[in-house]
C-alpha positions in Angstrom: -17.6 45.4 27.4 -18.5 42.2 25.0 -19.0 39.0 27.0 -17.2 36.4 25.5 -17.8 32.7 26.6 -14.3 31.3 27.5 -15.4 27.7 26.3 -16.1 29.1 23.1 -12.1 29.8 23.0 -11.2 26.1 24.4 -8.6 24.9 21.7 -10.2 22.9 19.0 -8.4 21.2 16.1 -11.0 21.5 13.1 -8.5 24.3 11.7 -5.0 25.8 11.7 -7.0 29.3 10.9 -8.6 28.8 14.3 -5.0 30.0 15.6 -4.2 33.2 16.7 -1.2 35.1 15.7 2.3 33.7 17.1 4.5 36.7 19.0 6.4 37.0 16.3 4.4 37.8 13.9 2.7 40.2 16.9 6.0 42.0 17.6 6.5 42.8 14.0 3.3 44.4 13.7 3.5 46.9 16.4 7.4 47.8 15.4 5.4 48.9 12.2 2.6 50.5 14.3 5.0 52.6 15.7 4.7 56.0 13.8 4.1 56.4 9.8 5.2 55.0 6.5 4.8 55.0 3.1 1.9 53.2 1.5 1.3 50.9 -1.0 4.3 48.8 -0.6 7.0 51.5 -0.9 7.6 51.4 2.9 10.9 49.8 4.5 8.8 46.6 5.7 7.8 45.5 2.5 11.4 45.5 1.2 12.6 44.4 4.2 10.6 41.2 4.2 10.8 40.7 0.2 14.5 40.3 0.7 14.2 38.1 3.5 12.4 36.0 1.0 14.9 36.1 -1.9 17.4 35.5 1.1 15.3 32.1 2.7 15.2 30.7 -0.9 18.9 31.5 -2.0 17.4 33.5 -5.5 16.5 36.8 -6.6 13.2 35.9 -6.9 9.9 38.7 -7.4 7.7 38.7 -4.2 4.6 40.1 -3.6 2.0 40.1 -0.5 -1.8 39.1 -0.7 -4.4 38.7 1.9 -5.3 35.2 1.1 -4.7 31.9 -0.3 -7.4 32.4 -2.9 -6.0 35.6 -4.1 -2.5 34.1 -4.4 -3.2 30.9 -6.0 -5.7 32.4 -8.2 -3.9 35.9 -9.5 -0.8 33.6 -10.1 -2.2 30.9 -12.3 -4.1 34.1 -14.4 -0.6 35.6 -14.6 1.2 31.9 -16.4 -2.1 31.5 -18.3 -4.2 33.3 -21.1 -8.1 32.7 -21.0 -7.7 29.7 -23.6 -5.6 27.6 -21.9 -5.8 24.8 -19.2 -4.3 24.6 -16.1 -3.5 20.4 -14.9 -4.4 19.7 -11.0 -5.2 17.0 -8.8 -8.8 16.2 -8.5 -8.7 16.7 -4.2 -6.7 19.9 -4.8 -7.2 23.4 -3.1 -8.0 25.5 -6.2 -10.6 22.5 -7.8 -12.2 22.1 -4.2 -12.1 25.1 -2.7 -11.9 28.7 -4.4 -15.2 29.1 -5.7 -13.9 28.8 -9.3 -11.5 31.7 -8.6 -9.0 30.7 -10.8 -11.2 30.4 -13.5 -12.2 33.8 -13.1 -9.2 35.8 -12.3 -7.9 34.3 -15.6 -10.7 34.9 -17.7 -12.3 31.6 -18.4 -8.7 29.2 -17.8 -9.8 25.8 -17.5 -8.6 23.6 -14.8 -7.9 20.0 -16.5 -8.5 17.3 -13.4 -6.8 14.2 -12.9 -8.1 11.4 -10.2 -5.1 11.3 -7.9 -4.3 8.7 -4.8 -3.8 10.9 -1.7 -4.4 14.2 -3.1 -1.2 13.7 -5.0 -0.5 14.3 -9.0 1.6 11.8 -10.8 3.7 12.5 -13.7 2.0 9.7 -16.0 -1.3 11.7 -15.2 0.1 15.1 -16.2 0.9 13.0 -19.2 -2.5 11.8 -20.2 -3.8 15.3 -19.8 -1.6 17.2 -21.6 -1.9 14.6 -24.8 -5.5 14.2 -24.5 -6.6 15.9 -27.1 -4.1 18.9 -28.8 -6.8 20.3 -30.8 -8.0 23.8 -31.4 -11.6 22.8 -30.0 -10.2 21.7 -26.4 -7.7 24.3 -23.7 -4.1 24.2 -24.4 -2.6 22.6 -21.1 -0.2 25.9 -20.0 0.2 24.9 -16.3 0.5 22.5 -13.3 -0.4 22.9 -10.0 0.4 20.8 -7.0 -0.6 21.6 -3.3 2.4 20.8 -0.8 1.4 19.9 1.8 -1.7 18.2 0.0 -5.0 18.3 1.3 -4.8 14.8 3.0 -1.7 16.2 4.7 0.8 13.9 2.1 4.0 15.7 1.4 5.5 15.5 -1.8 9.3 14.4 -1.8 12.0 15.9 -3.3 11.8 12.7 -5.9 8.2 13.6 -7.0 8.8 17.0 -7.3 11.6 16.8 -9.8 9.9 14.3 -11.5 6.5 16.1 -12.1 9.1 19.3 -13.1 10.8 17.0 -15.9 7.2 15.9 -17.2 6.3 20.0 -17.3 9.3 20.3 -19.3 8.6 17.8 -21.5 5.2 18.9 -22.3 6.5 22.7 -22.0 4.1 23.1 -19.1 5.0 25.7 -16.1 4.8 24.2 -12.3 3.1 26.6 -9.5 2.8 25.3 -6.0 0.0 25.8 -3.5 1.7 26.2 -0.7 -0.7 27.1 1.9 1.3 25.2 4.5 4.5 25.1 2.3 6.4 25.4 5.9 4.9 22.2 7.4 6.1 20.8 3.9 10.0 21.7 4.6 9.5 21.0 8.1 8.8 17.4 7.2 11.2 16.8 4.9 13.9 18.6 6.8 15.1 20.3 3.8 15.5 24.1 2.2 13.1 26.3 0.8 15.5 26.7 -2.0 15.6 22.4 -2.9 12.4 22.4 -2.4 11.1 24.8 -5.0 13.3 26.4 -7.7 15.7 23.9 -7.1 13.1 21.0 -7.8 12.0 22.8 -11.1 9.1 25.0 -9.3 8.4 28.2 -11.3 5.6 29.7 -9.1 5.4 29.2 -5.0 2.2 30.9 -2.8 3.5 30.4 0.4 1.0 30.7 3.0 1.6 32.6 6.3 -2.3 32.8 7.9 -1.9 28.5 8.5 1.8 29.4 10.2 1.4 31.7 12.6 0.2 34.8 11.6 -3.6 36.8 10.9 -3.7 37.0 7.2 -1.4 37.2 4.2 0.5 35.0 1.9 3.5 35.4 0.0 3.8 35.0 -4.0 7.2 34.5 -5.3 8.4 34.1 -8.9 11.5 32.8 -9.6 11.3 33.3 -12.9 10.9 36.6 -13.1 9.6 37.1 -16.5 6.2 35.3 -15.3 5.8 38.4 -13.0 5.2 41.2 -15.7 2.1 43.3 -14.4 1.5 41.2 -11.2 0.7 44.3 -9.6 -1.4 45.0 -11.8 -3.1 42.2 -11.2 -3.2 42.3 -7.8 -4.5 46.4 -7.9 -7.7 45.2 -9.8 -8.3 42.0 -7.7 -8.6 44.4 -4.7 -5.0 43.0 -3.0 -3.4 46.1 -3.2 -3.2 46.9 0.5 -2.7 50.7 1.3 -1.2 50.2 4.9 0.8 47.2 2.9 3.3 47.0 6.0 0.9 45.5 8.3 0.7 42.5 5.3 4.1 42.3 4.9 5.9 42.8 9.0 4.7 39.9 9.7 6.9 38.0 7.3 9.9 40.1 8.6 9.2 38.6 12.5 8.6 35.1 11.1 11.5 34.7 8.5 14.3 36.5 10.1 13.5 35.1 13.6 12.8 31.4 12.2 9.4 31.3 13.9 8.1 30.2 10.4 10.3 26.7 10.8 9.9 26.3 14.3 5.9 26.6 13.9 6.3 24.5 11.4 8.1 21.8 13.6 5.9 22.0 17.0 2.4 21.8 14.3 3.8 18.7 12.2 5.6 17.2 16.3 1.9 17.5 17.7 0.2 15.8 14.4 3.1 12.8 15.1 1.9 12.5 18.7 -1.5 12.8 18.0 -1.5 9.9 15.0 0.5 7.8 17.9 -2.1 7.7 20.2 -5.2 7.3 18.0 -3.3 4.4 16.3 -3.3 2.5 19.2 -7.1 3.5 20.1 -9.4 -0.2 19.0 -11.8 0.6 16.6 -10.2 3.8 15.5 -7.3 3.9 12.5 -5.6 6.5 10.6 -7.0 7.1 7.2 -3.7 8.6 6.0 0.0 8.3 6.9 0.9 11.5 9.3 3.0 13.8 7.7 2.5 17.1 7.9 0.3 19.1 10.6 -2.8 16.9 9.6 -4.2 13.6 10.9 -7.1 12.1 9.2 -9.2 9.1 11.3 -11.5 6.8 10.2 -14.1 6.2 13.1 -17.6 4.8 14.0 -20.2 7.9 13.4 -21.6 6.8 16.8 -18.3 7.1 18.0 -17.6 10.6 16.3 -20.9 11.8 17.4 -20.1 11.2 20.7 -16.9 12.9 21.1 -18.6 15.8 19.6 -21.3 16.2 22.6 -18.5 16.6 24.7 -17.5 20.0 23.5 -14.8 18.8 20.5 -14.8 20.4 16.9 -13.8 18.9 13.9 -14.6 18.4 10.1 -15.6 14.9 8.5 -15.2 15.2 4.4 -12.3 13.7 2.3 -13.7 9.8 2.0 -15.7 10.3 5.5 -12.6 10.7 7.4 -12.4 13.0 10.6 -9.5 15.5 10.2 -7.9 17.3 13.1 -5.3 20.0 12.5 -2.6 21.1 14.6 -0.7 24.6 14.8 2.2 26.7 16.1 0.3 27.2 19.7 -1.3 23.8 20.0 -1.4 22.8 23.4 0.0 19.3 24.1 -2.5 19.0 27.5 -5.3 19.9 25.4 -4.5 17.5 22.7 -4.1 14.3 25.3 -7.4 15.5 26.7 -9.1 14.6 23.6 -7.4 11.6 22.7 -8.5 10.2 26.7 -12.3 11.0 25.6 -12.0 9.4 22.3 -10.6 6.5 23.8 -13.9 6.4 26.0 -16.0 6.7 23.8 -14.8 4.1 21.4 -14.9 1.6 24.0 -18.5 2.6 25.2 -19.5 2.2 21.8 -17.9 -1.3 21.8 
């Protein structure tokens, strides 16, 4: 029998992959467990949880189930883009940052065109600029625009900058796909549908993450317009995302959708992130680098200070401008999270 260390399981808040899977997403998984089923996708889960989709977000929309946020992100911008063209994002966003120049090479060479952007956030005046910098044969024809949601500094677009970015894409002819790797924390903060918040808002592509909500691995790719999703599965057969046992990818969804556990998650992660931000805001010496609004809080801190919380057992990551971010999930634990805020509270003031 393996030994594990039960410190080394303590909660942490470096990461809302550190979570396990919620018991939704568990249940599911052993309903589909329970005897055999056709592979491939062509099994009762898979269309049971593609039309809980199409049902969530009010459309008829294509959906199709990856292992990861890299995959997703990646195979959809190659399948709105031909190896020529350019693909506009914000310079702190997931797929510049942080997928190992996957998009570039699902798509066969597309070029991601970078705009600086306050807060991790695109603006429609940089969109703009990029997409009229230079319209000659020699430079990538801008194709598409990405935006992350929530961003990686934990910002959530509104409603108002989402149909505003969609009107510039449809000015320039420019198609919109959304990283949304915590696209539930998103809607939980501003308390609105999946439906208003995508399609609704002008959003052509969505890669809505389920690993960061509550469940082991998979994210969900839907197209509402259809047409963009000729030979997806193609694409995702030769990117290795095919799954054979596909139900264990997709029963997950069927326990988190139909039960709500996706919103609710959603609600308790971004609730903890509020009560978090509260306490370290009144913390001297310590401030929030970012408003809280989503399942993220980002401090700026003394490195003494930081250091010192960390020899007391507590994980976290430092990048983004220097700030400390701390992440919070469907199963964080309230105790837990007051437990840290009392040490950072003494170790500020030592360090004072």
């Amino acid at each position: 029998m393996i030994e594990i260390d039960r410190e080394e399981l303590a909660q942490q808040f470096a990461s809302d992959n550190n979570a396990g899977i919620c018991p939704e997403a568990w249940r599911a998984m052993e309903e589909a467990n329970r005897g055999h089923a056709a592979s491939y996708g062509d099994d009762p889960w898979t269309q049971r949880a593609a039309d809980a989709f199409r049902n969530l977000f009010e459309t008829g929309c294509e959906v199709y189930f990856v292992f990861n946020g890299t995959a997703a992100n990646s195979l959809a911008l190659a399948s709105l883009c031909q190896s020529y063209h350019g693909v506009i994002c914000c310079d702190q966003a997931h797929v510049e940052t942080d997928e190992c120049g996957a998009p570039e090479f699902f798509s066969n060479g597309s070029k991601l065109l970078v705009a600086p952007g306050a807060e991790g956030k695109l603006t429609p005046q940089s969109i703009h600029e990029l997409a009229t910098k230079r319209q000659d044969i020699h430079y990538p024809k801008p194709r598409a625009v990405t935006v992350t949601q929530a961003t990686e500094t934990g910002r959530v677009y509104s409603l108002e900058e989402l149909h505003d970015l969609s009107a510039m894409c449809k000015r320039h002819g420019l198609l919109l796909h959304m990283d949304g790797a915590r696209f539930a924390n998103a809607a939980a903060s501003l308390d609105c549908s999946p439906a208003a918040l995508t399609w609704k808002s002008g959003v052509d592509v969505l890669c809505f993450g389920g690993t960061k909500n509550g469940m082991a691995v998979g994210e969900a790719v839907l197209f509402f317009d259809r047409k963009l999703a000729v030979d997806f599965d193609y694409r995702c057969k030769q990117a290795g995302q095919l799954s054979s046992k596909m139900r264990f990818l997709s029963a997950p969804w069927v326990g988190m959708l139909e039960s709500g556990a996706w919103l609710r998650n959603a609600r308790h992660a971004n609730a903890c992130a509020q009560r978090f931000g509260a306490q370290i805001a009144a913390i001297p010496g310590i401030r929030l680098a970012q408003p809280v609004e989503a399942n993220a809080v980002f401090i700026s801190a003394p490195e003494p200070v930081l250091e010192r919380v960390r020899s007391r057992g507590w994980r976290f990551y430092t990048f983004i401008g220097g700030a400390a971010r701390f992440m919070f999930s469907w199963d964080t634990d309230t105790e837990r999270m007051d437990a840290f805020c009392r040490d950072l509270k003494e170790c500020a003031a030592g360090a004072q």
